[in-house]
MARNU-639027 format. One record per residue (C-alpha): residue in one letter; residue number from 1; x, y, z. Coordinates in steps of 0.25 Angstrom, whole numbers, always signed. Example, Ala and Ser with C-alpha at 12.3 -4.5 7.8 and 13.67 -1.06 7.14 Angstrom:
% MARNU-639027
NODE,A,1,+49,-18,+31
NODE,S,2,+55,-4,+29
***
This chain:
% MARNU-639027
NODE,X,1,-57,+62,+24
NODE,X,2,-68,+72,+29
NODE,X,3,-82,+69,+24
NODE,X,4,-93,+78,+22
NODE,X,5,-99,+76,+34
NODE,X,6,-89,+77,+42
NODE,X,7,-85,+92,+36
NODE,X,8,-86,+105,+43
NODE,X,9,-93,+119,+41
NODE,X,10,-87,+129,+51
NODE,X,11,-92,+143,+51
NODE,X,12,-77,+149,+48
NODE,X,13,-71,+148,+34
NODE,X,14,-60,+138,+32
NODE,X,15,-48,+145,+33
NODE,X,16,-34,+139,+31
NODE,X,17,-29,+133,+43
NODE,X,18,-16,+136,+51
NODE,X,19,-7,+126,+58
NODE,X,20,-13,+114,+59
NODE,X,21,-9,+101,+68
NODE,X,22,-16,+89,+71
NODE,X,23,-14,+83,+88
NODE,X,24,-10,+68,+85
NODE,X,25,-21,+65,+95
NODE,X,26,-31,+65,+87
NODE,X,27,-27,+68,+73
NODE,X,28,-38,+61,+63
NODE,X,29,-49,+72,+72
NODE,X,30,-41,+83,+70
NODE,X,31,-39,+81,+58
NODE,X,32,-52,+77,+53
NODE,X,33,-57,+91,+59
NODE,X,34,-46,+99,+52
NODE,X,35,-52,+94,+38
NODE,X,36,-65,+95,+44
NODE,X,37,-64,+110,+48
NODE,X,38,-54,+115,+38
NODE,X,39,-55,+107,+25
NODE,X,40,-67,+99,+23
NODE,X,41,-77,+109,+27
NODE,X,42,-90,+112,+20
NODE,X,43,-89,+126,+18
NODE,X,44,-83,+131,+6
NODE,X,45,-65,+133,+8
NODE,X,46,-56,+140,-1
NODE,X,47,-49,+125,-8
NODE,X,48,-36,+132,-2
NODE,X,49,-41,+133,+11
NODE,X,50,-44,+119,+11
NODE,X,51,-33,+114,+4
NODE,X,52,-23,+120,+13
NODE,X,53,-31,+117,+27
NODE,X,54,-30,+102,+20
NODE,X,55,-15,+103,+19
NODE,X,56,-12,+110,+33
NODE,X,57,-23,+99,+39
NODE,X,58,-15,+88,+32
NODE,X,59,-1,+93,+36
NODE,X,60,-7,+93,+51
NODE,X,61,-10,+78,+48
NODE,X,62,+3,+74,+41
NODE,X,63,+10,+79,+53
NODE,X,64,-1,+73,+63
NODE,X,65,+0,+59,+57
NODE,X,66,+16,+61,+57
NODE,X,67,+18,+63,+71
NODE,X,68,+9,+54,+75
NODE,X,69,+16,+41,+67
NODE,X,70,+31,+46,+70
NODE,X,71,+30,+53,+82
NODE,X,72,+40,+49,+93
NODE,X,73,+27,+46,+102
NODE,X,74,+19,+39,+93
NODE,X,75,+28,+29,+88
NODE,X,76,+16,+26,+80
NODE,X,77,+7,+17,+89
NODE,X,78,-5,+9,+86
NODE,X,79,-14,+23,+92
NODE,X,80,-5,+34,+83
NODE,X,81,-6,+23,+69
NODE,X,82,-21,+25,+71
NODE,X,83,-21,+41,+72
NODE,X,84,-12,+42,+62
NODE,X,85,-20,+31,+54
NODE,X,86,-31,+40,+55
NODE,X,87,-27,+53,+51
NODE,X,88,-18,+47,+39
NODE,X,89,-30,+42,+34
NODE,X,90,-38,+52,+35
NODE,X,91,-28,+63,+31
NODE,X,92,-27,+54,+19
NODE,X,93,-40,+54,+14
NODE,X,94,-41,+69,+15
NODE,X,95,-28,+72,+7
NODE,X,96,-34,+64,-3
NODE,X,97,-45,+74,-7
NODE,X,98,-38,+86,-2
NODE,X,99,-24,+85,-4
NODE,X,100,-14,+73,-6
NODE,X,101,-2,+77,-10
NODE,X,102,+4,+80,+3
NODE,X,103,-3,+67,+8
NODE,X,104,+5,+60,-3
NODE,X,105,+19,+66,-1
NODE,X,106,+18,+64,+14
NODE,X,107,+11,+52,+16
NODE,X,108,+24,+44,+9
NODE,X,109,+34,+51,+20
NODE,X,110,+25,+47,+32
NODE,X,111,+24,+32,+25
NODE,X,112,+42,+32,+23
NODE,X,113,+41,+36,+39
NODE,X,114,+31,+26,+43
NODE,X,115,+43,+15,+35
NODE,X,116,+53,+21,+40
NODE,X,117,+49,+21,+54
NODE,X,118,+42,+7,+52
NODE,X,119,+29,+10,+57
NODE,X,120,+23,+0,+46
NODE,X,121,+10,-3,+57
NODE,X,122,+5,+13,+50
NODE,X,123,+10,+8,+37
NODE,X,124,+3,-4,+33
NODE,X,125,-8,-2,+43
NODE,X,126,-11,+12,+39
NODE,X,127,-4,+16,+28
NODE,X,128,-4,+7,+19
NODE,X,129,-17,-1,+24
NODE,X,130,-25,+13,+22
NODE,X,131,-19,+17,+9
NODE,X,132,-15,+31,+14
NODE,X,133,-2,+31,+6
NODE,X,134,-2,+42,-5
NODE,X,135,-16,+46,-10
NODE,X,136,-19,+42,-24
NODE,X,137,-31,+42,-34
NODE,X,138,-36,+32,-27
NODE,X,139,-38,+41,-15
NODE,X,140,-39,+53,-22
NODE,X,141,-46,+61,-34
NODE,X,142,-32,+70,-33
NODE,X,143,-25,+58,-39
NODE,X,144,-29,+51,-53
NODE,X,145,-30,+33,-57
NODE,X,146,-16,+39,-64
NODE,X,147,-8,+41,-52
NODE,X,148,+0,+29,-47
NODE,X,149,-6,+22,-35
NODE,X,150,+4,+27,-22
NODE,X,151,+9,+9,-23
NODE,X,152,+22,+12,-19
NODE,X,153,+20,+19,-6
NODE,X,154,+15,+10,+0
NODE,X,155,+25,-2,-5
NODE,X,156,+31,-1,+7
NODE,X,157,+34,-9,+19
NODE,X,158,+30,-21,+11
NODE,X,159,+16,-15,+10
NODE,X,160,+8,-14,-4
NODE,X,161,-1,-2,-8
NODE,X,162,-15,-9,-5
NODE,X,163,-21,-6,-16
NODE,X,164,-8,-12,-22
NODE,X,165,-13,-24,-27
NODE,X,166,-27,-17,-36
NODE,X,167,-16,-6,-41
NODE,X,168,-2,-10,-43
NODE,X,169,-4,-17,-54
NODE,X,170,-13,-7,-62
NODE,X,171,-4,+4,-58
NODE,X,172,+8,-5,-67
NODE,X,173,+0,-9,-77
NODE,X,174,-5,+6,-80
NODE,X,175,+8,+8,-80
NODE,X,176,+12,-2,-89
NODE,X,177,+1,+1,-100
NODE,X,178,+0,+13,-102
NODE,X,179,+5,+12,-117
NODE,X,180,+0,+1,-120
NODE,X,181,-14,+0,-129
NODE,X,182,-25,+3,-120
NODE,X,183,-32,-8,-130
NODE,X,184,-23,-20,-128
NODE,X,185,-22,-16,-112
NODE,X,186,-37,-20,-111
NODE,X,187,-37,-32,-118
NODE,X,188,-26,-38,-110
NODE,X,189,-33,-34,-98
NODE,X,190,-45,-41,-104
NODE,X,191,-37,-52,-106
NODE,X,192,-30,-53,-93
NODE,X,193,-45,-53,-87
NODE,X,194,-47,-65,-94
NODE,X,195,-37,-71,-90
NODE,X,196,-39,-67,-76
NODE,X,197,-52,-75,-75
NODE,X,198,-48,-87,-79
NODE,X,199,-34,-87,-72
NODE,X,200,-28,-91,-86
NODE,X,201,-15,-84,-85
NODE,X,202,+0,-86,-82
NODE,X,203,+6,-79,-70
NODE,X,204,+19,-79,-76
NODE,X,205,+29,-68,-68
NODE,X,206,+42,-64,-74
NODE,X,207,+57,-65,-65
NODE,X,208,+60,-50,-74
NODE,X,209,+47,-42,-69
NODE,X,210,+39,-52,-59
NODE,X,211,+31,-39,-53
NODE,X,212,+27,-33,-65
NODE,X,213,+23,-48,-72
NODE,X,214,+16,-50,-59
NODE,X,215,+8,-37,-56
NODE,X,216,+4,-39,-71
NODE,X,217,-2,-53,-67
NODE,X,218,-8,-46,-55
NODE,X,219,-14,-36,-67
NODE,X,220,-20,-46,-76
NODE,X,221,-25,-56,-68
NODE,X,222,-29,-52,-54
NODE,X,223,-31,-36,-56
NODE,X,224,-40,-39,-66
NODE,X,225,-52,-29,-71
NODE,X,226,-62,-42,-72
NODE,X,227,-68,-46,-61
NODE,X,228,-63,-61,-59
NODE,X,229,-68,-71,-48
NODE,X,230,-61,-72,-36
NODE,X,231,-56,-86,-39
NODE,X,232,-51,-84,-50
NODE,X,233,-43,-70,-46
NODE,X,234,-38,-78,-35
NODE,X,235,-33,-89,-45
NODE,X,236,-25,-78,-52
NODE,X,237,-19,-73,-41
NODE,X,238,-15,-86,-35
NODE,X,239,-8,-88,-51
NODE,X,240,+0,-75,-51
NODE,X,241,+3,-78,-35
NODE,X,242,+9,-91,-39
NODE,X,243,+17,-84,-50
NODE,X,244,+22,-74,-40
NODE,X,245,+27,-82,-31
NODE,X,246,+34,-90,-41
NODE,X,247,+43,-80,-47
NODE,X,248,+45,-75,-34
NODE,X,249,+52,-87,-30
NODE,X,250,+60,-88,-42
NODE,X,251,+64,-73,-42
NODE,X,252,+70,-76,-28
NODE,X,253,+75,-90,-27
NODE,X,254,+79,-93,-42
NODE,X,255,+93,-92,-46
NODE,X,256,+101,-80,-40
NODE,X,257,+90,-70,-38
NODE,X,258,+95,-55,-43
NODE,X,259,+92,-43,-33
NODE,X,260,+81,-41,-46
NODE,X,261,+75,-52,-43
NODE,X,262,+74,-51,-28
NODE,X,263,+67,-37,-30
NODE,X,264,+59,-43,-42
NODE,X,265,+56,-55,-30
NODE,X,266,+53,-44,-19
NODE,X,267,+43,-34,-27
NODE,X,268,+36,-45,-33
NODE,X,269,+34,-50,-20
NODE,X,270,+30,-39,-15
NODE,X,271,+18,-37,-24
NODE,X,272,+15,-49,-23
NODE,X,273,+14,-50,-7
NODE,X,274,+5,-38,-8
NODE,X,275,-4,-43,-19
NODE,X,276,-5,-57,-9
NODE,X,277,-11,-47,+1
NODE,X,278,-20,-44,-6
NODE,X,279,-25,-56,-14
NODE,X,280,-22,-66,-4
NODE,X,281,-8,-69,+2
NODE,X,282,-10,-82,+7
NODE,X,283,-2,-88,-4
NODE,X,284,+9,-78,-3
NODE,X,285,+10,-80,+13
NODE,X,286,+13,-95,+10
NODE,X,287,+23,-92,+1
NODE,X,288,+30,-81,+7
NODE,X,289,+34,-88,+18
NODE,X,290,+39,-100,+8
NODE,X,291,+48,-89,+1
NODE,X,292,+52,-82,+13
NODE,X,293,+58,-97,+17
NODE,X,294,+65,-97,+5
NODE,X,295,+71,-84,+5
NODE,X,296,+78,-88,+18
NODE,X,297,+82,-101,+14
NODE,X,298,+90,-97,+2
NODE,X,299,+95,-84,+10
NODE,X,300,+90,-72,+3
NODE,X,301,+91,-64,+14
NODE,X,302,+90,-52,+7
NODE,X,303,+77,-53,+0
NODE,X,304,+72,-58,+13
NODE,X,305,+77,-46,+20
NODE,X,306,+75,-35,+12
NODE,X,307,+64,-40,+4
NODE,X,308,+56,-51,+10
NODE,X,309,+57,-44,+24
NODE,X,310,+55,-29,+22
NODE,X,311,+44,-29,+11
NODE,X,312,+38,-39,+20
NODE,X,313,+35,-48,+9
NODE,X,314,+31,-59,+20
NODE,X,315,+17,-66,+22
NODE,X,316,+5,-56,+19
NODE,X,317,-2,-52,+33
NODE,X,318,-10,-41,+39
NODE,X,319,+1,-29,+36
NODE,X,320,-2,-31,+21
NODE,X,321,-14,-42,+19
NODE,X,322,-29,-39,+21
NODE,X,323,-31,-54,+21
NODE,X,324,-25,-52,+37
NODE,X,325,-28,-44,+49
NODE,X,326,-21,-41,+61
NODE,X,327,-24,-53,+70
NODE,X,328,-15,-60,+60
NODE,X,329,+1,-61,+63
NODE,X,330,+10,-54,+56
NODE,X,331,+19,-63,+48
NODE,X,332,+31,-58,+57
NODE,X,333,+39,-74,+58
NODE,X,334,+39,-74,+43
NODE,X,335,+51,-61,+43
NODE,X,336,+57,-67,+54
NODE,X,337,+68,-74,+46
NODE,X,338,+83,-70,+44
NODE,X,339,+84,-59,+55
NODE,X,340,+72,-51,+49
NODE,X,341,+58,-48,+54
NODE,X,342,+46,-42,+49
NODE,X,343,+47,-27,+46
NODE,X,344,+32,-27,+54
NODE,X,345,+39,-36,+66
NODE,X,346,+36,-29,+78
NODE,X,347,+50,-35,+84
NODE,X,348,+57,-30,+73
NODE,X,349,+62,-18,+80
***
């Protein structure tokens, strides 16, 4: 977004601008000098004139950023992720103060192409690592702490809002309380901070509802609004992390499993991976490739392919984990079971 210093005064009044379209040489310039010269000026404009030089300026890098992802030529290589990278993030940060909307509606289309044509380098590396899914009141004063944080755009892919693991779990319980006594909410927060510094609680997670019993463990004892050492949050996390795990396996290899309990299974370990991530997933990576095993062994080709594989519920690494970087390999061996490879495999195709 432009800054003040970067702003222009030219001698001519603003005036609405005609056609506009941005070289995919050098969009982010471009377009920096657009706003520069047409919208961010220092000289007092109509708010229609700016308002609709924004939205001919943002349509020019809608299309820009379009052609340079999806484009025969571009095939999005390593040099056009980067310009595109660039302008996205930028034309992001604009819309968030001038306009969003458009940058809402559209931004979801240009994510469904991106899966679609399974260009999930630009995903994870740029879309969901930079947050520029919808804007939101995080982002933006257009928006207010009411709105629902944009969670389920980027739950795709096997990928996890990054601000997931702080928001998901308020967004449910403001949900969830919104009749009850404002009184009796605050003194069974007080009381699950109590706990939460002492680690005197049962992580007890239910076969009916294991995602809501578990994100309200996540709730009470790790998202607390106390401050609590870092030894003993990681006690609780390690608790609830046990728990997980348990009913995880029980939900899968107890009995018959019911096409419920598969997705019960799934979704639960889905959040669960995520918060790993986030935490620590050292735990998780041991695991998973222990449940992984046993999938196989006991057949459950199904959960494996249309679960396990595709939501890439597999060991934690640099796609969707800051505790790794580049340099470290992909878990690409851990997919290659039953015919299947990872959806990020660059052999795959």
């Amino acid at each position: 977004m432009a800054t003040a210093a970067q702003k222009s005064n030219p001698a001519d009044s603003i005036q609405i601008v005609g056609d506009i379209t941005i070289n995919k040489s050098k969009p982010l310039e471009e377009y920096q000098k657009l706003i520069n010269t047409r919208v961010a000026v220092d000289q007092i404009v109509d708010d229609a004139v700016t308002k609709e030089n924004f939205r001919k300026i943002a349509a020019a890098a809608r299309d820009v950023i379009w052609q340079i992802l999806f484009s025969d030529d571009a095939v999005a290589a390593a040099e056009s992720q980067k310009l595109a990278s660039d302008v996205l993030e930028e034309y992001k940060g604009d819309a968030c103060f001038y306009e969003p909307w458009a940058y809402n509606e559209w931004i979801v289309k240009l994510r469904d192409e991106l899966l679609k044509r399974e260009q999930l380098d630009f995903w994870r590396d740029t879309i969901v690592k930079k947050q520029l899914g919808p804007c939101w009141s995080r982002d933006s004063d257009l928006f207010d702490s009411d709105d629902v944080p944009p969670l389920e755009f980027y739950a795709h892919a096997g990928c996890v809002a990054p601000f997931a693991a702080s928001l998901k779990v308020r967004a449910a319980e403001k949900a969830a309380s919104g009749d009850e006594d404002p009184t009796a909410v605050a003194l069974d927060r007080s009381n699950s901070n109590a706990a939460a510094l002492t680690s005197d609680f049962d992580a007890t997670i239910s076969m009916e509802q294991p995602l809501g019993d578990y994100r309200d463990l996540m709730k009470r004892y790790v998202l607390t609004t106390c401050i609590v050492p870092d030894e003993i949050q990681k006690k609780n996390i390690d608790k609830i992390g046990n728990a997980t795990r348990a009913i995880i396996w029980k939900l899968l290899f107890e009995g018959t499993p019911t096409q419920v309990e598969f997705d019960n299974a799934a979704e639960l370990l889905q959040e669960y991976k995520g918060d790993a991530g986030f935490y620590g997933p050292w735990d998780y990576n041991e695991w998973i490739v222990k449940l992984r095993d046993e999938v196989l062994q006991r057949q459950m080709l199904d959960f494996w392919g249309q679960k396990m594989v595709p939501m890439e519920l597999g060991p934690c690494c640099a796609r969707d984990s800051d505790y790794f970087d580049n340099m470290d390999e992909l878990p690409l061996e851990f997919y290659d079971k039953a015919g299947f490879k990872a959806p990020f495999d660059p052999s795959k195709d």
